[in-house]
C-alpha positions as CSV (number, residue, x, y, z in Angstrom):
1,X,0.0,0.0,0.0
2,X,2.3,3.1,-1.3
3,X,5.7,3.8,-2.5
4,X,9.0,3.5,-1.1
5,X,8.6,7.4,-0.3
6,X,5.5,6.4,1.6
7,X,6.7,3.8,3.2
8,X,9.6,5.8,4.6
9,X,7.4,8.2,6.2
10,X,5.4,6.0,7.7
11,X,8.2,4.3,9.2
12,X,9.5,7.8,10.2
13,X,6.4,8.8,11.9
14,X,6.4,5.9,14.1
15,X,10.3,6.1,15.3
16,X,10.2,9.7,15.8
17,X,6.9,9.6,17.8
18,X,7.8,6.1,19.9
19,X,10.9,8.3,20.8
20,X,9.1,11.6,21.6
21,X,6.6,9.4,23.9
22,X,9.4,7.9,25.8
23,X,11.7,10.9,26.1
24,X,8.9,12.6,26.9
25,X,6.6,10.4,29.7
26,X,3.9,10.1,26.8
27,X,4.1,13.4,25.9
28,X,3.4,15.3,29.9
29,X,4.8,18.8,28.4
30,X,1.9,19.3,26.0
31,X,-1.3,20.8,26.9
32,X,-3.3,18.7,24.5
33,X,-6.7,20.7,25.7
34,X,-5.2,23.8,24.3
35,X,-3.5,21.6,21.0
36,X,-7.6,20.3,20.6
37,X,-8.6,23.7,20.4
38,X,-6.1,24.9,17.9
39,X,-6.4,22.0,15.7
40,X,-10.5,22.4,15.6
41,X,-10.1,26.3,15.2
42,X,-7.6,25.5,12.1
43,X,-9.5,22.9,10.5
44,X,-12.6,24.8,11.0
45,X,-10.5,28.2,8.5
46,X,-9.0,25.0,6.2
47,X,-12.8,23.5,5.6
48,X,-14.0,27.4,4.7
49,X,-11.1,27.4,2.1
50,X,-12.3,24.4,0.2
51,X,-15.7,25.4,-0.8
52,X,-13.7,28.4,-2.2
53,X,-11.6,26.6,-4.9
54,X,-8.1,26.8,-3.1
55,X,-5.7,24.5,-4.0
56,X,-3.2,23.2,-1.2
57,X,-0.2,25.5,-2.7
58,X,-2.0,28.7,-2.4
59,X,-0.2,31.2,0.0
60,X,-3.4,31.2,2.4
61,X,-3.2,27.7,2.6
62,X,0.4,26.8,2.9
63,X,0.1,29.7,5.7
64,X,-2.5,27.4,7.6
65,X,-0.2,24.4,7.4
66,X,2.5,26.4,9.2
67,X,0.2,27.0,11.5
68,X,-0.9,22.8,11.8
69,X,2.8,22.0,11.8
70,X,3.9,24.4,14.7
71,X,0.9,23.0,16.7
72,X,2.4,19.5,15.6
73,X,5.6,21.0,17.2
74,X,4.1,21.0,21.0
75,X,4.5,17.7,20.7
76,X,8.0,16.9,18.9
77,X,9.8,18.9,16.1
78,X,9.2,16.0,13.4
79,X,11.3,15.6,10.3
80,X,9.6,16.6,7.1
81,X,9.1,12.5,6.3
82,X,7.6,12.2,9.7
83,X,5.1,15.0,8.8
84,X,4.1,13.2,5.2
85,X,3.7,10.7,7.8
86,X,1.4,12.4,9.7
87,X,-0.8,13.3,6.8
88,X,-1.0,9.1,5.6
89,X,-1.8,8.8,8.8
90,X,-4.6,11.1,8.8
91,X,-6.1,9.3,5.7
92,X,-4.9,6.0,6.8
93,X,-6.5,5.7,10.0
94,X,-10.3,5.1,9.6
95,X,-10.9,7.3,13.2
96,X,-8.2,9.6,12.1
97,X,-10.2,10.3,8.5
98,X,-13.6,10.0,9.7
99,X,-12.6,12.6,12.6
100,X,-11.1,15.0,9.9
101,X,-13.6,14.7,7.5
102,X,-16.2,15.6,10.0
103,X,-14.8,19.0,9.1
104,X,-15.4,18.9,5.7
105,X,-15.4,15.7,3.9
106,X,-12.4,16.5,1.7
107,X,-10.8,17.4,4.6
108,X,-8.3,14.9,5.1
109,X,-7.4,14.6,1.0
110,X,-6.6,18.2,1.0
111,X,-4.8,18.7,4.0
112,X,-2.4,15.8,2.7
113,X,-1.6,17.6,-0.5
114,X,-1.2,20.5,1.5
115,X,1.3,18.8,3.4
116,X,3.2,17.3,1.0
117,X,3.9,20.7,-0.7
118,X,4.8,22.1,2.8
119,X,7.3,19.4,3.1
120,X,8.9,20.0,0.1
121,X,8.8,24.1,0.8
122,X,8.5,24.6,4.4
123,X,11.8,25.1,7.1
124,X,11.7,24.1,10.4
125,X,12.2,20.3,10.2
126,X,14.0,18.0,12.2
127,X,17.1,17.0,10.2
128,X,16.5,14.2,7.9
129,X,17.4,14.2,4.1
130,X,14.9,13.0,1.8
131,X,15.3,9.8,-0.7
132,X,16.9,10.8,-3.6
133,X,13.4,9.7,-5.6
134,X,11.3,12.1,-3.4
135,X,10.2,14.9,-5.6
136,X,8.9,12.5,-8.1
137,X,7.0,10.6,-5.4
138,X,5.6,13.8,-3.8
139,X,4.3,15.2,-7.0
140,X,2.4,12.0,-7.2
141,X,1.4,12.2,-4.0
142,X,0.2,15.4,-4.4
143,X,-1.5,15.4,-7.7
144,X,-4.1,12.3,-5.7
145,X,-6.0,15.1,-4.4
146,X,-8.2,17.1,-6.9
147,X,-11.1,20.0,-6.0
148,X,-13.7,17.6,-7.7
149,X,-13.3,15.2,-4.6
């Protein structure tokens, strides 16, 4: 089920979070009420945007992930294959979708694109280079999610 590309971020997702949660005590630092309320106002001002015809490149959107991946960050500073994790996780995950896509049901489709192309643009990662391939697998990853879904 994916590409190599995939298939590292999944596998990055997990190390880097199994070794957040036990350098961490499962995580004691964060204040997940506060990270609940940031992620629903967010996804709330995503889900406007895709009744508008934005596309997850658009300046207003790539704007918005900042905003997702510096929440992310109260948790663990995650390498940018960790964060593609995060986003197959999100449409992976039937609770993880369905909870997503209560938001808007492209929700979770959109905010992966959106992801990928911040992963690909964005700064703040944890180091980690990226497969040599992974521009060609991101644009394929990216080009799943289309504004007729």
């Amino acid at each position: 089920m994916g590409n190599s590309y995939e298939d590292e971020c999944r596998r990055s997702l997990a190390e880097e979070q199994a070794k957040s949660l036990a350098g961490t005590n499962n995580w004691e630092h964060v204040d997940r009420e506060r990270v609940h309320q940031d992620w629903d106002v967010l996804y709330r001002e995503i889900a406007a945007f895709l009744d508008g015809g934005s596309l997850p490149g658009d300046q207003q959107i790539q704007e918005l992930v900042r905003r997702h991946f510096d929440i992310a960050c109260r948790f663990y500073t995650p390498s940018r294959e960790a964060y593609v994790g995060m986003s197959l996780f999100y449409a992976e995950d039937e609770a993880m979708r369905a909870f997503h896509d209560s938001y808007h049901p492209g929700l979770v489709d959109f905010l992966g694109a959106a992801i990928k192309v911040f992963a690909e643009q964005g700064s703040g990662f944890a180091p980690r280079a990226f497969p040599s391939d992974h521009r060609a697998d991101q644009m394929k990853m990216a080009a799943r999610w289309s504004p007729a879904r």
